[in-house]
Each structure stands twice: as C-alpha cells, then as structure tokens.
C-alpha positions in Angstrom: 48.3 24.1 -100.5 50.4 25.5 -98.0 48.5 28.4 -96.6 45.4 28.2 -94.7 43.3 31.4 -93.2 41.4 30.4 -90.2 38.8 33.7 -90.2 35.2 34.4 -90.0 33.3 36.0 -93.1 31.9 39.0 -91.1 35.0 40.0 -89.6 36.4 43.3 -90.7 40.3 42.4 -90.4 39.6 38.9 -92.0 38.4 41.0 -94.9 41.6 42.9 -94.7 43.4 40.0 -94.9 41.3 37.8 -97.7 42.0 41.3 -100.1 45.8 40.7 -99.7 45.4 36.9 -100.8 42.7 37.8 -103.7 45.0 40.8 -104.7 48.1 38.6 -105.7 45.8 35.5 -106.3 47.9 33.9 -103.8 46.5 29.7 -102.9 45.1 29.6 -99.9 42.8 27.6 -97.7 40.2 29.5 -95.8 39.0 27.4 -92.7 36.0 28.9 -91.0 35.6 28.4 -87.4 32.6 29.1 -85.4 33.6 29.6 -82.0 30.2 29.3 -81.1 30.4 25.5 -81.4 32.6 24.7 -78.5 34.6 21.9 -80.4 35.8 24.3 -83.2 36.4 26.9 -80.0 38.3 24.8 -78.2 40.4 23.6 -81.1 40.5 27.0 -82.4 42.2 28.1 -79.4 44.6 25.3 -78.6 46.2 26.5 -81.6 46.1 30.3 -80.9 45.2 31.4 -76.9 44.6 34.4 -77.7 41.6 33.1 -80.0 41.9 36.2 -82.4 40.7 36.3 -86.3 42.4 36.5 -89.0 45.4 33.8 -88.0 47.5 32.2 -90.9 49.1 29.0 -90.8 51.8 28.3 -93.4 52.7 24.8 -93.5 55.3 25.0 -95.9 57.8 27.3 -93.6 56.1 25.5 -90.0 54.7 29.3 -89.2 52.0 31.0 -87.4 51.1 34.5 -88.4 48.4 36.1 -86.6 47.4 39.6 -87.0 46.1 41.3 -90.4 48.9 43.7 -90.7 51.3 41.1 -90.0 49.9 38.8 -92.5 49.9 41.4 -94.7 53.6 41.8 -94.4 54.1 38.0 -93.8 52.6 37.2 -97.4 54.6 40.0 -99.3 58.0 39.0 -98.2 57.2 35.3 -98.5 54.6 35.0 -100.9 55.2 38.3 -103.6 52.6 39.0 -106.5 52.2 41.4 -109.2 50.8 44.0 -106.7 53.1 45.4 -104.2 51.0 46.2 -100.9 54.7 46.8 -99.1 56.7 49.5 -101.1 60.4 48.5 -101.1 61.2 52.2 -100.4 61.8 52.4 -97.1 60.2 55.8 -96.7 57.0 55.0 -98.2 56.5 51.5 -96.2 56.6 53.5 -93.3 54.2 56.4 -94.8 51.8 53.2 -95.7 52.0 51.1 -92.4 51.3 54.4 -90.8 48.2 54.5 -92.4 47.3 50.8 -92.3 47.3 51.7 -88.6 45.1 54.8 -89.1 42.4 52.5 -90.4 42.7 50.0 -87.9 42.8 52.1 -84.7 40.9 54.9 -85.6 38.7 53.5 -88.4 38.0 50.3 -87.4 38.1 49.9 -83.6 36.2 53.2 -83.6 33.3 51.2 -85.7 33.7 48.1 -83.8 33.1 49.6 -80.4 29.5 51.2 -81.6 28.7 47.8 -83.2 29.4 45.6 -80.5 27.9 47.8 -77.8 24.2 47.0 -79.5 25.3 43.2 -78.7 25.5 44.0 -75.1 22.1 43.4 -72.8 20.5 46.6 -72.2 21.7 47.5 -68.8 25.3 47.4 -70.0 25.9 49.0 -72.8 28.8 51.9 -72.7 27.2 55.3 -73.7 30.0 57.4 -72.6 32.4 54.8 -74.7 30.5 54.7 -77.7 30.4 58.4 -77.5 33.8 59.1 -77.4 34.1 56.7 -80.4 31.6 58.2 -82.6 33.7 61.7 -82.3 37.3 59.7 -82.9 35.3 58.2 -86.3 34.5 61.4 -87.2 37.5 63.1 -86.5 39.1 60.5 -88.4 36.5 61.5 -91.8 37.8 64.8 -91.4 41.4 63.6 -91.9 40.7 61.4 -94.8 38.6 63.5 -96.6 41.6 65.9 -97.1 43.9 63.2 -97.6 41.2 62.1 -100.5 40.6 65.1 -101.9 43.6 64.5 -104.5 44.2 60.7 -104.0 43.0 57.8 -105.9 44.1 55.4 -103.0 45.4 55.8 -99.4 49.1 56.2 -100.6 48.3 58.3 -103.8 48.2 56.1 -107.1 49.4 53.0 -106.1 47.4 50.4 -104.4 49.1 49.1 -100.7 48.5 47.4 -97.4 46.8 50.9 -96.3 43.7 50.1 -98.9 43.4 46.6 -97.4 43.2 47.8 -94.6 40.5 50.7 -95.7 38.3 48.7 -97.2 37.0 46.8 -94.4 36.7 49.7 -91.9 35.0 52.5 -94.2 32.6 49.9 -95.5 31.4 49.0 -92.2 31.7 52.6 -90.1 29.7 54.0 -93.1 27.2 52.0 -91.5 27.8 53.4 -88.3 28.2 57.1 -89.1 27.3 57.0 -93.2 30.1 59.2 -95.0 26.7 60.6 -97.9 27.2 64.5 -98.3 29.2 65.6 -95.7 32.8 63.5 -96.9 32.2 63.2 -100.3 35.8 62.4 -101.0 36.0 59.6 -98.6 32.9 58.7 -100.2 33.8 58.5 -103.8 37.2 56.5 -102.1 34.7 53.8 -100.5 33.2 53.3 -103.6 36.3 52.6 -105.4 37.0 50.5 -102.7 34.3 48.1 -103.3 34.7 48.5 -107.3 38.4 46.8 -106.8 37.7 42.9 -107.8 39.4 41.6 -104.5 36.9 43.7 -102.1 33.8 42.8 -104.4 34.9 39.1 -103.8 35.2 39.7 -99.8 31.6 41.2 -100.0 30.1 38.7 -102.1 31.0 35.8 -100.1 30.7 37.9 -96.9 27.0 38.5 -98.3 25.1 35.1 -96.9 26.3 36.2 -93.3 25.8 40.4 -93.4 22.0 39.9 -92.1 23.5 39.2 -89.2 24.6 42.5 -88.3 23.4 45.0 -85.7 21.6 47.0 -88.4 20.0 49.6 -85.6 24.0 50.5 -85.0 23.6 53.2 -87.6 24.1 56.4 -86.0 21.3 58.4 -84.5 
C-alpha cells in the first residue's frame, strides 16, 4: 500500500481529508499519532517540523503532501476515482477551491478558535478573540444559507473538494453556534452532509474519541 495518512480521529481537516480517500475508495494506511506520547511526537515531527495533521506520505512517488487541500488535489491528479472533487474546467476548479477555502478560514478556524479557547487555563482565555470569531462564524451562515437555498452541495449538483471540506467544519461549528431554526438551509446541507457514506464513516470511527470534546464550547 502506497499511501499512508498520518492524522488524528478528532481532527476536523483529517476528516476532510479521510472523505477524499473514502469518496474514491482509494488504499490507504491511516497511522495515528498521539503527540502526547513524546516518542510518537518526536518521530512525528522529524518527519514533518511543522508537526501539522493531516500529512500524506506516498511511497510509491517518494512524496510528502501535507495540508488537506493539497492532499485533496494531490490524490485527484495522482490517484483519480469515479468522483471528481477537482472539476477539469478551469473556471469551476477555481469557483470550488474558492470555497474549499471559505470552509477552512471562515468555517473552520472560526470554530476552532472557540473550541480551543475552553482548553486554555482560566486566566488565559481570549474573550475579545473568541468574540470576533463567533461574529466571522455567523457572518459566514449568512452566506451559505443563501448559497444553500437552491444547492444540493457547495458547487451546485455535483459533489467536490468544497463538500470535503464542509463537512468537517459545519459539523463541528454547529456545536459551537448550532445552525437549528435560524439557517435552515445550511441545516438541511449539514444533514446531507453526514447522510453521504464517506462522512458517516469519518464520524463513526471518529465516535470512540468525540467525548473528548470541549462540550461547554456551545455558544452561550
């Protein structure tokens, strides 16, 4: 097997990039490291300084691929499958990277930022930061409940990198700031979301780890 995902099972762009594999039932290896145990840190990080999930090794081509969009991209020019997450048109690769990005940036950092402030000891935590990214999340519904008023995905009615990148990030910021009444669109997307077969895989395998979340990160 030539490909091997070193990734963490919690970790919303490892999800993003296991629903790329699972999507085109591409062989893979996933190696999880827990860089809590200093030998698997240490190790981890000899191999990639910046010590950043998801990373994908590909043995067969001698390569390193970190980053989820990259992998994304990465695995459809080298590894294709029946489901095109990379349109060949030109125009509409850049219309979907655009919004892989949107998830990421404004989606998914936005989400992250809340979640990992509840980690931090009491006297530290960033209330002005984690303020400003509970409005960018919720600016961010407001676009993508207009987008999803008439879309079945994020590009319309094909599936891409831009749902991969979706999944992940809605299902955790609708923890954060849950989507309910108020975007019922973006709801009714989410769910579809977790009704595709390579998401409900992600989840249930993610599903041992998920009481380890910061459950009192749900908004107030």
């Amino acid at each position: 097997m030539s490909l091997t995902l070193y990734m963490h099972p919690l970790a919303s762009f490892c999800h993003k990039a296991l629903i790329a594999l699972y999507e085109n039932d591409t062989p893979f290896h996933p190696y999880l490291v827990d860089l809590a145990d200093p030998e698997a840190r240490a190790s981890f990080y000899a191999l990639w300084p910046m010590g950043r999930f998801p990373l994908l090794r590909d043995d067969a081509r001698d390569c390193l691929v970190p980053e989820s969009s990259i992998i994304i991209e990465y695995l459809a020019q080298h590894y294709p499958g029946k489901v095109a997450l990379v349109p060949q048109d030109a125009d509409l690769a850049r219309e979907t990277r655009l919004r892989d990005r949107f998830f990421d940036l404004y989606v998914n950092e936005a989400m992250q930022k809340v979640v990992t402030d509840r980690l931090r000891p009491a006297d530290a935590h960033d209330h002005y930061g984690v303020s400003e990214a509970r409005h960018r999340l919720r600016t961010a519904y407001d676009l993508l409940e207009k987008d999803m008023a008439t879309r079945t995905w994020a590009m319309g009615d094909n599936y891409t990198m831009a749902d991969c990148s979706a999944s992940p990030a809605l299902f955790y910021a609708n923890m954060v700031i849950p989507l309910d009444e108020s975007h019922p669109h973006t709801a009714a997307y989410l769910l579809r979301l977790m009704q595709r077969p390579s998401f409900e895989r992600v989840l249930r395998e993610a599903q041992p780890y998920l009481h380890m979340l910061p459950r009192e990160a749900a908004d107030a």
